[in-house]
TIKE-633939 format. One record per residue: residue number from 1; z, y, x of N, C-alpha, C, O in turn. Coordinates in steps of 0.001 Angstrom, whole numbers, plus 500000, padded with zeros to 6 digits. Layout:
! residues N
+-----+--------+--------+--------+--------+--------+--------+--------+--------+--------+--------+--------+--------+
:   n :   n.zz :   n.yy :   n.xx :  ca.zz :  ca.yy :  ca.xx :   c.zz :   c.yy :   c.xx :   o.zz :   o.yy :   o.xx :
+-----+--------+--------+--------+--------+--------+--------+--------+--------+--------+--------+--------+--------+
: NUM :      Z :      Y :      X :      Z :      Y :      X :      Z :      Y :      X :      Z :      Y :      X :
...
+-----+--------+--------+--------+--------+--------+--------+--------+--------+--------+--------+--------+--------+
//
This chain:
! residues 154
+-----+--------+--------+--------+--------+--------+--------+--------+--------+--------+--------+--------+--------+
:   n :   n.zz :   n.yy :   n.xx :  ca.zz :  ca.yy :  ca.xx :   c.zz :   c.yy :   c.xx :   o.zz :   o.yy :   o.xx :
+-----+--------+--------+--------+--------+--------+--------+--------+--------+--------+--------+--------+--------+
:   1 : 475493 : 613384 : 599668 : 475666 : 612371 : 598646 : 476733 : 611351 : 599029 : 477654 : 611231 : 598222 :
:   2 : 476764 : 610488 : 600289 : 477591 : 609487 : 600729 : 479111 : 610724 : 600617 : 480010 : 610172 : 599983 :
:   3 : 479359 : 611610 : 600902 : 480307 : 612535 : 600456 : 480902 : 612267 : 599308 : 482025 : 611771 : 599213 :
:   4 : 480023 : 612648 : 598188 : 480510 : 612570 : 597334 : 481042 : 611703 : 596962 : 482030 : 611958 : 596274 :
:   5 : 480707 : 610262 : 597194 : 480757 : 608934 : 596825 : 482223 : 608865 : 597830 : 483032 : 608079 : 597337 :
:   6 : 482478 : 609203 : 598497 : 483767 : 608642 : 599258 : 484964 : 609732 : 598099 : 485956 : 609484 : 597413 :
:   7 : 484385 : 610607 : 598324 : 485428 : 611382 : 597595 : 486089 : 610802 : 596613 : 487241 : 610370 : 596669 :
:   8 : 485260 : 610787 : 595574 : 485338 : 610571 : 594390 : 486456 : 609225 : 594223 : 487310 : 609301 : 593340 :
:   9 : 486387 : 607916 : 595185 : 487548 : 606903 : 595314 : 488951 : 607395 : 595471 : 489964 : 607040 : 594868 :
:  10 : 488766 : 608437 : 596564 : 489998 : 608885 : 596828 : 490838 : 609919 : 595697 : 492031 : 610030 : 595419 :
:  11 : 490042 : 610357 : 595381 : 490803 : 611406 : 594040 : 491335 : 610494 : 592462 : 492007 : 610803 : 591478 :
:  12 : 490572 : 609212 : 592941 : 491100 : 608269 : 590927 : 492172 : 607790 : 592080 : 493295 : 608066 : 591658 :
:  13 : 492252 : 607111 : 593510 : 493349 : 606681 : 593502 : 494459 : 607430 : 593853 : 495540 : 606903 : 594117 :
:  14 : 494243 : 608757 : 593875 : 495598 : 609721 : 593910 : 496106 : 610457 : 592643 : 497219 : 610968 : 592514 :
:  15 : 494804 : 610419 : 591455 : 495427 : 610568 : 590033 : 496392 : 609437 : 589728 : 497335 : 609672 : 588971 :
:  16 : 496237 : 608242 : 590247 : 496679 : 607097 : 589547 : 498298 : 607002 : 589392 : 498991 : 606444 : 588542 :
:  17 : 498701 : 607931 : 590792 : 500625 : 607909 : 590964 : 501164 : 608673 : 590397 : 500984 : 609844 : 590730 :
:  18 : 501838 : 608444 : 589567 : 502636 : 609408 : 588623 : 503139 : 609732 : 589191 : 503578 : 609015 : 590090 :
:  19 : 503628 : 611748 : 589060 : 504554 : 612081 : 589910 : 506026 : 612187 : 589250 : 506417 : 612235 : 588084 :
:  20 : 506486 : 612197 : 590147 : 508134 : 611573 : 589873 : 509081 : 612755 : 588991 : 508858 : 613966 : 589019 :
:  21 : 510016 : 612182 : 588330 : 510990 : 612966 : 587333 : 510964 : 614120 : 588633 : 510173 : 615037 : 588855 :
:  22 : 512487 : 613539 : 589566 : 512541 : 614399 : 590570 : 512176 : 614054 : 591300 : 511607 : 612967 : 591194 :
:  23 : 512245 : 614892 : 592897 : 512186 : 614701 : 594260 : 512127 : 615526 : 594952 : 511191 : 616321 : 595036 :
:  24 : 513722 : 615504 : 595992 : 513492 : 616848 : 597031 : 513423 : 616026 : 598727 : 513372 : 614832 : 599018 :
:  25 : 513434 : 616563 : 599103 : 514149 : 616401 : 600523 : 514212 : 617118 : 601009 : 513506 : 618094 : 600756 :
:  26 : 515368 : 617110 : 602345 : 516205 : 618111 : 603057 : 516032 : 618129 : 604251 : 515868 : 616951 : 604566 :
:  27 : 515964 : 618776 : 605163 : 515189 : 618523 : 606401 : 516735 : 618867 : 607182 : 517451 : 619857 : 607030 :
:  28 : 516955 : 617571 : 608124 : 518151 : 617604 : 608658 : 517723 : 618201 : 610182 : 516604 : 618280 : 610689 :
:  29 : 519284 : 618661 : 610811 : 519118 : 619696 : 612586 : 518622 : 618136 : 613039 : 518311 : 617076 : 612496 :
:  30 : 518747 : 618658 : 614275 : 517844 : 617728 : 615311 : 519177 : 616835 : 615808 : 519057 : 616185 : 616846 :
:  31 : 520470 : 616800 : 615057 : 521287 : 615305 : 615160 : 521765 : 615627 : 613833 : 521913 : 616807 : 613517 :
:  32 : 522003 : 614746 : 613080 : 522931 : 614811 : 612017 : 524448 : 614493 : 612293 : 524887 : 613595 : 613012 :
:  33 : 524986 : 615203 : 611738 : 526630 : 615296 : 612190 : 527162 : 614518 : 610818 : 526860 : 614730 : 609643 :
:  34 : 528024 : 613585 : 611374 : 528621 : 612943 : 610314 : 529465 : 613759 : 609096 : 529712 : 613314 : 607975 :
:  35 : 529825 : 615049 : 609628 : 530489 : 615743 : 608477 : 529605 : 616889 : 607715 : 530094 : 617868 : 607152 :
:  36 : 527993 : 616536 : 607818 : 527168 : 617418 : 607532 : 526605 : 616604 : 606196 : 525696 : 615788 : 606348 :
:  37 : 527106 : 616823 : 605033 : 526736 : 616097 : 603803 : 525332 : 616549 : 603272 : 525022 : 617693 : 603604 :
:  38 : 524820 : 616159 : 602840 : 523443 : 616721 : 601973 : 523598 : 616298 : 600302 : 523939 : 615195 : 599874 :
:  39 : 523279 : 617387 : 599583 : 523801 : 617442 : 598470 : 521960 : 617695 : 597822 : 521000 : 618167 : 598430 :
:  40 : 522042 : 617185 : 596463 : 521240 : 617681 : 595510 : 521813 : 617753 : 593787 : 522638 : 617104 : 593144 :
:  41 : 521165 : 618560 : 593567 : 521452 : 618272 : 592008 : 520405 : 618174 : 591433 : 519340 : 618669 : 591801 :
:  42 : 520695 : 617192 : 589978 : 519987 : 616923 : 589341 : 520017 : 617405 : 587570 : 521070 : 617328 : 586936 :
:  43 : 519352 : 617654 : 587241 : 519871 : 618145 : 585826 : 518712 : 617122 : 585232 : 517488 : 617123 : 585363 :
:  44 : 519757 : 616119 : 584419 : 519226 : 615400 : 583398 : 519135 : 615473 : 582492 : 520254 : 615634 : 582006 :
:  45 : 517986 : 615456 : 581369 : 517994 : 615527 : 579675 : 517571 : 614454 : 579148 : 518078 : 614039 : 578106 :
:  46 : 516833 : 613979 : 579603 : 516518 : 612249 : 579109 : 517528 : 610890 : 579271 : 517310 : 609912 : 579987 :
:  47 : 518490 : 611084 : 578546 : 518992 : 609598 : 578292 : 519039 : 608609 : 577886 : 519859 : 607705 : 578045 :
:  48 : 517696 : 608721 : 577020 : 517310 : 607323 : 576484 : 516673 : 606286 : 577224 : 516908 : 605088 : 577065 :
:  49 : 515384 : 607055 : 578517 : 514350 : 606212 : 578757 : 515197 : 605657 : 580139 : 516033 : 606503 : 580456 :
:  50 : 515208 : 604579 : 580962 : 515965 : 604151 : 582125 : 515038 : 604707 : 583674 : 513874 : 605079 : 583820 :
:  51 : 515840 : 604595 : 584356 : 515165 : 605816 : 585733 : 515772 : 604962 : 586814 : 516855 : 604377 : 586827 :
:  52 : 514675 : 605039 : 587852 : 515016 : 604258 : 589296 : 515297 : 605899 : 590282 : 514885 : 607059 : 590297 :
:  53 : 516263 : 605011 : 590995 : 516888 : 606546 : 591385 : 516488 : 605793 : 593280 : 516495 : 604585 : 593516 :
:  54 : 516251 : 606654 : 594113 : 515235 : 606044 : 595753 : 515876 : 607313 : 596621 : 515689 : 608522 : 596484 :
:  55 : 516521 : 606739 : 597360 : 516665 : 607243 : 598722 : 515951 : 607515 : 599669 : 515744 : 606494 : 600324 :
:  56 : 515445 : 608415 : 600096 : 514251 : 608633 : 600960 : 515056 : 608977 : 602349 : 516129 : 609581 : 602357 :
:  57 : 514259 : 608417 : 603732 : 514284 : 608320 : 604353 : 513476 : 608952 : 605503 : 512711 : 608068 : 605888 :
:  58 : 513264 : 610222 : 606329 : 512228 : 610095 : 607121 : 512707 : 610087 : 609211 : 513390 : 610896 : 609839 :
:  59 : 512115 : 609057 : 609604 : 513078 : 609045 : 611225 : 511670 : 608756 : 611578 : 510725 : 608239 : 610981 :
:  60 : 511876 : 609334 : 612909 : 510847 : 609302 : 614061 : 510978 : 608053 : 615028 : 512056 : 607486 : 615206 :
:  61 : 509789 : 607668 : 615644 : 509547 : 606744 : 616404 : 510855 : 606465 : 617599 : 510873 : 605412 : 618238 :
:  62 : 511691 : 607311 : 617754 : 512300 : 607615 : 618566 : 514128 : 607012 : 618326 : 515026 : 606758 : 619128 :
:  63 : 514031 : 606972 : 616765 : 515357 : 606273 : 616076 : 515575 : 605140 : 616896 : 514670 : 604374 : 617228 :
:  64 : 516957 : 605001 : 617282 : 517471 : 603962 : 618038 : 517846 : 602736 : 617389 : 517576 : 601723 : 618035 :
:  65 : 518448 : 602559 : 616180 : 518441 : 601693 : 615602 : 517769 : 601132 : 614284 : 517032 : 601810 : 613568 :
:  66 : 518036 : 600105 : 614102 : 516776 : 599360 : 613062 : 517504 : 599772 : 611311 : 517091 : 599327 : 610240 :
:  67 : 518190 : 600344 : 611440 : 519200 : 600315 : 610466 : 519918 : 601636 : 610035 : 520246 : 602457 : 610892 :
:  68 : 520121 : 601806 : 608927 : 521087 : 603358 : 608675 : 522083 : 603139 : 607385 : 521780 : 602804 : 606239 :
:  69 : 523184 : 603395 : 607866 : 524490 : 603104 : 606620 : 524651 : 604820 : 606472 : 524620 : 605748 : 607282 :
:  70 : 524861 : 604699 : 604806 : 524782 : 605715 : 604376 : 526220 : 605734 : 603562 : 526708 : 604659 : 603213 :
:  71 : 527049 : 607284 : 603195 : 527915 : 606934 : 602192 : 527188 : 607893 : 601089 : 527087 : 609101 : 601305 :
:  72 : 526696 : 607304 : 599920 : 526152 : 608240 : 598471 : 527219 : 608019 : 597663 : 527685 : 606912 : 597391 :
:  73 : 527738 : 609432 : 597149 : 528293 : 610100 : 595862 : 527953 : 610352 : 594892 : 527670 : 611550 : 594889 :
:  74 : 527791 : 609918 : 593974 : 527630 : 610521 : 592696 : 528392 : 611220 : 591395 : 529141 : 610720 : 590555 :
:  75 : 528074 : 612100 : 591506 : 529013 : 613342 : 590786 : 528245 : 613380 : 589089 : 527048 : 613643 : 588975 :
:  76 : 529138 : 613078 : 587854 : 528587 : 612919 : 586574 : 528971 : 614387 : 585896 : 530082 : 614910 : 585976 :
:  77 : 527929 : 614887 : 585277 : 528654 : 616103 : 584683 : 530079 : 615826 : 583631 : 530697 : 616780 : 583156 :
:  78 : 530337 : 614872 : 583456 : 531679 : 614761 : 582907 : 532969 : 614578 : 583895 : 534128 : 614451 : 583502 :
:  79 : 532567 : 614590 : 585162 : 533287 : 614400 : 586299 : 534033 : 613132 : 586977 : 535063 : 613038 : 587645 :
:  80 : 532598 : 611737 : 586291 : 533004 : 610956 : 586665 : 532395 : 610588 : 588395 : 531264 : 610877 : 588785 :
:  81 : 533190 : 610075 : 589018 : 532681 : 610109 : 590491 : 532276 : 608768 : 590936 : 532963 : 607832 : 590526 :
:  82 : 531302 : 608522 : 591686 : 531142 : 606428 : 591875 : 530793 : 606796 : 593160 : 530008 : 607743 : 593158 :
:  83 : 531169 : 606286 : 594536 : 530640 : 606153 : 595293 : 530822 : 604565 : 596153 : 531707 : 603725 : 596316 :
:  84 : 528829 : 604865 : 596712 : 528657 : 603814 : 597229 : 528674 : 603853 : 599319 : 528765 : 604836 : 600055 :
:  85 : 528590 : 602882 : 599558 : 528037 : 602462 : 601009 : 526884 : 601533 : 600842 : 526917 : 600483 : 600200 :
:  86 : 525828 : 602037 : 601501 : 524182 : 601733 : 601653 : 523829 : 601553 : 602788 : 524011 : 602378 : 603684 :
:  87 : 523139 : 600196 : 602966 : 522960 : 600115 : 604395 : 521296 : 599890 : 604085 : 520773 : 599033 : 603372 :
:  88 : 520530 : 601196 : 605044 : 519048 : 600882 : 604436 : 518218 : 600450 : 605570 : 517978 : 601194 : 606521 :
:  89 : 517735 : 599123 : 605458 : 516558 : 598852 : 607034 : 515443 : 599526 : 607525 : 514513 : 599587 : 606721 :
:  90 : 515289 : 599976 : 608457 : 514498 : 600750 : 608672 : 513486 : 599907 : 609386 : 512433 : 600526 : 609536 :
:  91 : 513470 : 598845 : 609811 : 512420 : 598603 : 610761 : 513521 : 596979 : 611081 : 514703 : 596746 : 611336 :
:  92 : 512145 : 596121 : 610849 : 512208 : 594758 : 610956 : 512607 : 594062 : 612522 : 512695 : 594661 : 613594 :
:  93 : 512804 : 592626 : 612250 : 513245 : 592089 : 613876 : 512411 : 592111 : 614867 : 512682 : 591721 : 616003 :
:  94 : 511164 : 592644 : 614443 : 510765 : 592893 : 615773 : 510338 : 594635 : 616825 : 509798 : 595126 : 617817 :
:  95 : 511152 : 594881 : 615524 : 511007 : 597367 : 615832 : 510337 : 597571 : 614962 : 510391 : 598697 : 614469 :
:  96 : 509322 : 596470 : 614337 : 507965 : 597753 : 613485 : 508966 : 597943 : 612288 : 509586 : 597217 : 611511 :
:  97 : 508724 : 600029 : 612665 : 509156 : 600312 : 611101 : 508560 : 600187 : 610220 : 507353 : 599948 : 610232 :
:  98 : 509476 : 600359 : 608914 : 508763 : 599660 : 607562 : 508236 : 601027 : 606594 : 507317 : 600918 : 605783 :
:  99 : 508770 : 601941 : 606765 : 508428 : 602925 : 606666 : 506580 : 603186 : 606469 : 505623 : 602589 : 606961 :
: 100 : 506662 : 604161 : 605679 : 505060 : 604877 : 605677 : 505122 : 605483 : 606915 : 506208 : 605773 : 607417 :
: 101 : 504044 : 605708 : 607472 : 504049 : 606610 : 608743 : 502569 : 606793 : 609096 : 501521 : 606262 : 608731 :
: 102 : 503033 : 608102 : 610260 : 501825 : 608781 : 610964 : 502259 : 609401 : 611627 : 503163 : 610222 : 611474 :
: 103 : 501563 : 609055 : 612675 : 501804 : 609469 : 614466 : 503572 : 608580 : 614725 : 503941 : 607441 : 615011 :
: 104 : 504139 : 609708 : 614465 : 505848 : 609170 : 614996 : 506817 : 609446 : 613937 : 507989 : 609561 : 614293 :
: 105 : 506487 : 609592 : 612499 : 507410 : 609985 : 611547 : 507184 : 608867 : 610281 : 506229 : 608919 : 609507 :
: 106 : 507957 : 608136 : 610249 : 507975 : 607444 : 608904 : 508884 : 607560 : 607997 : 510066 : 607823 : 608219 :
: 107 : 508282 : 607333 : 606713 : 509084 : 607590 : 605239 : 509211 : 606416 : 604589 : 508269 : 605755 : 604152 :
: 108 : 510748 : 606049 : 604491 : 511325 : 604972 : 603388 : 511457 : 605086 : 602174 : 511914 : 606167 : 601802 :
: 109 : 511180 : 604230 : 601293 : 511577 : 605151 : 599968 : 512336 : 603734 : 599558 : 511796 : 602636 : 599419 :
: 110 : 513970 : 604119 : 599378 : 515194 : 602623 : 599245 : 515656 : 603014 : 598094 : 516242 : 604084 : 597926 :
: 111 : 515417 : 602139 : 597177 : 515457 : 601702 : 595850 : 516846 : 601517 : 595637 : 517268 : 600375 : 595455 :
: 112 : 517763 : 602685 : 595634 : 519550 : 602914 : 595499 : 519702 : 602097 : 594323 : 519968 : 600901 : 594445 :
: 113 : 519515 : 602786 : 592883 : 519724 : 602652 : 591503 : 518318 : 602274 : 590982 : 517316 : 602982 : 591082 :
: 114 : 518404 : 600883 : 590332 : 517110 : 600749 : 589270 : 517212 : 600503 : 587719 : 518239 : 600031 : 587231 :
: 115 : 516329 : 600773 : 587109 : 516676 : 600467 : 585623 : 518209 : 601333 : 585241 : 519014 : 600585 : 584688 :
: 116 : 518562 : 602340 : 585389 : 519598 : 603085 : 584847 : 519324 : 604082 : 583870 : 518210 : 604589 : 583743 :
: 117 : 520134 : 604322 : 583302 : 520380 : 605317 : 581998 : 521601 : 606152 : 582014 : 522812 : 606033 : 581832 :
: 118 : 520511 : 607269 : 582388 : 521781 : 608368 : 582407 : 523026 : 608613 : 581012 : 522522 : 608393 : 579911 :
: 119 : 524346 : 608977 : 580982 : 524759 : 608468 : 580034 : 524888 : 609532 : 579268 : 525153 : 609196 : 578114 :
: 120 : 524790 : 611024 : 579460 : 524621 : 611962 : 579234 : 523876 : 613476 : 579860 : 523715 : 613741 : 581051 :
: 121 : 523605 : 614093 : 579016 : 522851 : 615376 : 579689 : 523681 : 616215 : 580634 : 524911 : 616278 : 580634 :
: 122 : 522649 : 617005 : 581635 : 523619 : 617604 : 582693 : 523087 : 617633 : 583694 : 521970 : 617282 : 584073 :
: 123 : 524329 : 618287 : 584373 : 523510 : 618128 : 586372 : 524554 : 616862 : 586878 : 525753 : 616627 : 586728 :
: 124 : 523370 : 616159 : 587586 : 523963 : 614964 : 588008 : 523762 : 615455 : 590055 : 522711 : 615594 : 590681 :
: 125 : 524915 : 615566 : 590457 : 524916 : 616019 : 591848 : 525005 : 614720 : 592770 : 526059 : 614084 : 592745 :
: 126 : 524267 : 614419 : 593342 : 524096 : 613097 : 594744 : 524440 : 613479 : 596245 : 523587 : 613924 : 597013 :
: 127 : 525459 : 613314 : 596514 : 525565 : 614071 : 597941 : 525720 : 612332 : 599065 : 526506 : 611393 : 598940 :
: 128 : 524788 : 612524 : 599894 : 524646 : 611733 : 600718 : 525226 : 612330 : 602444 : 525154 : 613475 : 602889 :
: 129 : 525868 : 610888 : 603223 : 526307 : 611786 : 604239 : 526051 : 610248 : 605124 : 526033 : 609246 : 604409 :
: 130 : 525852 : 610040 : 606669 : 525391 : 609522 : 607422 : 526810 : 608913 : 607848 : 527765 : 609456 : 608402 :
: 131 : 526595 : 607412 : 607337 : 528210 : 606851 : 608252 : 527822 : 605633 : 608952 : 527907 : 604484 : 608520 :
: 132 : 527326 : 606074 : 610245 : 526485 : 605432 : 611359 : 528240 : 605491 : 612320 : 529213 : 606144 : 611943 :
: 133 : 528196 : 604953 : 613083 : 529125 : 604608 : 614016 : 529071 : 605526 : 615145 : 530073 : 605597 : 615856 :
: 134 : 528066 : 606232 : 615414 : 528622 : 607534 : 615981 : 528319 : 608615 : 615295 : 527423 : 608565 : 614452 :
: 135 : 529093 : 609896 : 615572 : 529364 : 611024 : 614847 : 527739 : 611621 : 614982 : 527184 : 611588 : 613883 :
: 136 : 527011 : 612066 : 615902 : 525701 : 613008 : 615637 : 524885 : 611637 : 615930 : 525020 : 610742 : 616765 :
: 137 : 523982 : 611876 : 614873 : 523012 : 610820 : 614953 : 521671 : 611459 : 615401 : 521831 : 612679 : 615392 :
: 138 : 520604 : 611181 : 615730 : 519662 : 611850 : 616569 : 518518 : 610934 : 615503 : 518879 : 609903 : 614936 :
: 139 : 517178 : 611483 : 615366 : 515968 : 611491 : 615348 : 515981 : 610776 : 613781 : 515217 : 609811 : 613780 :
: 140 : 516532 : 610954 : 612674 : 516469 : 611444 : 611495 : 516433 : 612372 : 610928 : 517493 : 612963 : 610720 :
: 141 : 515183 : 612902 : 610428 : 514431 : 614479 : 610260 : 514918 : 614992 : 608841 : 515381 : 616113 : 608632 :
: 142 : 514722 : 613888 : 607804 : 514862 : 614175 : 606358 : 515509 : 613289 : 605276 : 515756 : 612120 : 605575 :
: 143 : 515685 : 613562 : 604543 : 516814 : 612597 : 603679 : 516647 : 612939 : 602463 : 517134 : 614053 : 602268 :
: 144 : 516101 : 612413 : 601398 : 515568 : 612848 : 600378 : 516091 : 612131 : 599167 : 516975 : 611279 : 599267 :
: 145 : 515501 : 612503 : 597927 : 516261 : 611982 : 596455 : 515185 : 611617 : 595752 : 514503 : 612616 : 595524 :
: 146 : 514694 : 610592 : 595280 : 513769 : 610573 : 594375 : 514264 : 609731 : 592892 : 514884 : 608673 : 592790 :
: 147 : 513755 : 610602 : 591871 : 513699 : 609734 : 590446 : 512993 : 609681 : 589944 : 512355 : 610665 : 589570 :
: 148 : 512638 : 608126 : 589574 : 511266 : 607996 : 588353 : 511428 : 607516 : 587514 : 511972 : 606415 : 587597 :
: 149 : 511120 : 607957 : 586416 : 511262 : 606880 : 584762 : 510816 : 605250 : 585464 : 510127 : 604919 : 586429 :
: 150 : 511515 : 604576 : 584543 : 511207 : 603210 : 584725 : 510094 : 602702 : 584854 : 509851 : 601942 : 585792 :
: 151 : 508999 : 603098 : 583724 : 507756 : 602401 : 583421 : 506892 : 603114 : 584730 : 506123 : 602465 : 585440 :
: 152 : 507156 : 604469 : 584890 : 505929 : 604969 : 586372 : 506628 : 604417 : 587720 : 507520 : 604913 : 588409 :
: 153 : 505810 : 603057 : 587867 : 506319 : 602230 : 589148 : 505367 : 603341 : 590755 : 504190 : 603662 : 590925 :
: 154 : 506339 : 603524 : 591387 : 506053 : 603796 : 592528 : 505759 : 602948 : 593852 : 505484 : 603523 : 594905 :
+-----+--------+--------+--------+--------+--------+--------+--------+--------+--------+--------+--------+--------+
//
């Protein structure tokens, strides 16, 4: 009985998160090489409703710095191109990462684009690439894309 009763909390509060338009992630070698881009595509059909677009993040206890500069591309199926430089914190002034975590792996989820509207239908391609100050970066595992309609807050 006390079973059941625990259960039952945990399953309304895991119905409760909407799951997201998209979301992949890419599981990077055991250094990331600065000329090793990670690409996704996206194929959009909804351009009316506005979408938060999240950089995911996953580094191990072992990441040397508190910090990760990123360069993101964005590729429009009409072939318009925007790219940014992102600098995402990983872990506050005193080391604790900010990240979700367990055991030695935590997950960021950095709020790139919010409230946007895609401007047309298509594959929308995001290629992200690591522009850290040295070339192989060590103990960043995964690097991910997430999109959610506006109103399903994550």
């Amino acid at each position: 009985m006390k079973r059941t009763l625990l259960i039952f909390p945990v399953l309304l509060l895991l119905s409760c998160n909407p799951k997201p338009f998209y979301e992949e992630f890419i599981s990077l070698p055991q250094t990331w090489n600065s000329s090793n881009v990670v690409h996704f595509d996206v194929n959009i059909s909804d351009t009316a409703s506005a979408h938060h677009v999240y950089i995911s993040v996953r580094n191990t206890g072992k990441y040397e710095f508190s910090n990760l500069y990123l360069f993101v591309t964005a590729h429009s199926p009409n072939g318009i191109v925007v790219r940014d430089t992102v600098e995402i914190i990983l872990a506050d002034d005193r080391g604790k990462w900010l990240g979700r975590g367990a055991a030695s792996v935590f997950t960021l989820f950095y709020p790139y684009k919010t409230n946007i509207r895609f401007p047309m239908p298509g594959i929308y391609t995001f290629d992200i690439e690591q522009a850290m100050w040295i070339r192989d970066l060590a103990n960043i595992s995964d690097i991910g894309l997430r999109i959610d309609k506006a109103g399903d807050n994550y």
